[in-house]
N, C-alpha and C positions, 0 to 999 in steps of 0.2 A: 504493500500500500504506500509504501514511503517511496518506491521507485517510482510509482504514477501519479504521487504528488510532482515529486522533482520536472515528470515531463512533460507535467500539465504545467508547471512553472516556467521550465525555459520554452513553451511553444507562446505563452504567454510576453515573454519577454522580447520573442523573437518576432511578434507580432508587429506592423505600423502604427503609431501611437496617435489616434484621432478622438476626440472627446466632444461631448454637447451639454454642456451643463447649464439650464437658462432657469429661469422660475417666468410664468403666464397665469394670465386669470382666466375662467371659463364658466357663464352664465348656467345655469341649470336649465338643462333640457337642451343643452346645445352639444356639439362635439369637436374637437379639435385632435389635430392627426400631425405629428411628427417624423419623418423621415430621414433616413441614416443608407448610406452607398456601401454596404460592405461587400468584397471580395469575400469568392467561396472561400472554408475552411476557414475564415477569420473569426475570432471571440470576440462575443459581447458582452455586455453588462451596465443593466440601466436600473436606475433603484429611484421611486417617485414616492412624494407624500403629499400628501395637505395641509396647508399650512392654516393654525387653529389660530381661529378670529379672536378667541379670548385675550385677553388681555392677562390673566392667568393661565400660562401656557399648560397649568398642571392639570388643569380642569378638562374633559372628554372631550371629544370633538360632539356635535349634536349631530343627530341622525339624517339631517339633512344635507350633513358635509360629506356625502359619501362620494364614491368614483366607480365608473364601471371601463374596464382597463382589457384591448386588445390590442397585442404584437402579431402581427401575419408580414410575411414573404411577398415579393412582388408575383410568385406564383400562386398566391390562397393559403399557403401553408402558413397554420395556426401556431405561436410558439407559447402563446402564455391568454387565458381568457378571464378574469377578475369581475366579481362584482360588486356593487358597493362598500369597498374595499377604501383605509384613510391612508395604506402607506403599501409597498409591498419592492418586491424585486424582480428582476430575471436575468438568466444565463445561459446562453446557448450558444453551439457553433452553427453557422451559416452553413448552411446545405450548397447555398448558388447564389453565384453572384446576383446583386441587385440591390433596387432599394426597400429597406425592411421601414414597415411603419407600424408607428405605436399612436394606438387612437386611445382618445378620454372623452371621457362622456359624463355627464354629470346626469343623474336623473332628473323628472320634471319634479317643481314645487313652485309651490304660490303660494306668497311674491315669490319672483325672481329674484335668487341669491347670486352670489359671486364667489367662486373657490378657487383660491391661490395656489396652483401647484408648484413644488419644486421638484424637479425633474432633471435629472442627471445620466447619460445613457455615453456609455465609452465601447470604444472600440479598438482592441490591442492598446490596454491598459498598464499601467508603470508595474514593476516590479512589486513592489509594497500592495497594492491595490487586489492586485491580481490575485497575489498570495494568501489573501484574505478571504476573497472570496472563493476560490479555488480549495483552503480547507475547510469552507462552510459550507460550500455546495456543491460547485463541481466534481468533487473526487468522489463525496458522496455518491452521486448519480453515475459516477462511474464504478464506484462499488458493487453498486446492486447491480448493473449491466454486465460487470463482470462475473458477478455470482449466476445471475441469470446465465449468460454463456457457460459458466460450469456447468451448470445443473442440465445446461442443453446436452451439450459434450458428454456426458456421464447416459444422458439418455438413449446419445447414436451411439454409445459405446454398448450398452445394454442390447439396444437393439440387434448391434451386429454381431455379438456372441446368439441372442437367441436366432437368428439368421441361422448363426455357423453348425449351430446344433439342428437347428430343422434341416438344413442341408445335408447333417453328416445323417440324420435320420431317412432320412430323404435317398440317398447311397446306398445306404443298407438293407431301405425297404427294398428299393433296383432291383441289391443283389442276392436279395431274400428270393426276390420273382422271376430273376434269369435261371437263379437255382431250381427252383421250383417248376418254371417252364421246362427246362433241359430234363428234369427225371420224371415229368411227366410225357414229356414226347419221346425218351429211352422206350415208357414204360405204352406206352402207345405203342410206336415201330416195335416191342418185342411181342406185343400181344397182337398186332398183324399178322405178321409171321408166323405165331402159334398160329392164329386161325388160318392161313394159307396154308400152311404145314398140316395141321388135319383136314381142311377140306383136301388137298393134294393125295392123304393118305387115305381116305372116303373114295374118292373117284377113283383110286387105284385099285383098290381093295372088289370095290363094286365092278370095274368093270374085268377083274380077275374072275371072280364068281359066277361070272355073265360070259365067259370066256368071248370077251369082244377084244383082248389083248394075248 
């Protein structure tokens, strides 16, 4: 695990270092869509909140300050779907080049409110950053992908011994039935014979008797 830390860090590092860090406001019941150019195979990481109108920051956000938060592909591909959510993140590698967009949506309320997001989305991220998230979540997600491919691996391995057993079953029944064919057609072709053999010695016998020989 510590190896696929390491080389999720240096693919991280090796990565072009492009960032978008802005804060906007966004009416309720409206939406607004951000857009990022990344190169296939490149890392992302964008992490959004809402920023609380109180004045006492320690006090809940209200029910009203929520967000409904979608990242898709310039092909439709979905990478992260959120709803009425105050804060959250995402991390993914890009499939294919293109532009990825991250939409916000506030739901509807009357009055019309106003929600301050801050919004932070990096792409080939600095070392420190990287390394952060990468032992929060990425390596995570590559944990269980890689347990997942065990457990797959373990299953075609399974499978292919019970293969190898059916097949060697499989051989043996063959040569249960070639056997079994061969002394059954000895026992055929000898029991022929016998009957040729007495009818031969019937006709002979008969037409001795009969004095026709």
């Amino acid at each position: 695990m510590m190896m696929i830390g390491w080389m999720v860090l240096v693919v991280g590092v090796l990565l072009v270092p492009s960032s978008q860090s802005l804060r906007f406001d966004i009416q309720s019941g409206k939406i607004k869509c951000i857009s990022e150019d990344m190169k296939s195979n490149s890392m992302t990481v964008g992490k959004y909140q809402v920023i609380n109108p109180n004045q006492d920051r320690h006090q809940l956000l209200p029910d009203s300050h929520k967000l409904n938060v979608k990242v898709t592909s310039s092909h439709g591909h979905i990478f992260q779907w959120a709803e009425k959510v105050e804060k959250g993140q995402f991390v993914f590698t890009a499939m294919e080049q293109g532009n990825y967009m991250a939409s916000f949506s506030a739901p509807e309320h009357w009055p019309l409110i106003t929600l301050t997001i801050d919004f932070d989305w990096r792409t080939g991220v600095q070392f420190k950053d990287w390394f952060n998230v990468a032992k929060k979540g990425h390596v995570d997600a590559m944990k269980v992908e890689l347990e997942q491919l065990y457990h797959t691996i373990n299953s075609i391995h399974e499978e292919m011994f019970y293969f190898r057993a059916r097949e060697k079953e499989m051989q043996q029944l063959n040569q249960e039935t070639i056997s079994k064919m061969m002394w059954l057609s000895f026992v055929s072709l000898c029991f022929g014979f016998s009957v040729a053999g007495l009818q031969f010695w019937y006709l002979k016998s008969f037409f001795q008797e009969n004095k026709l020989i």
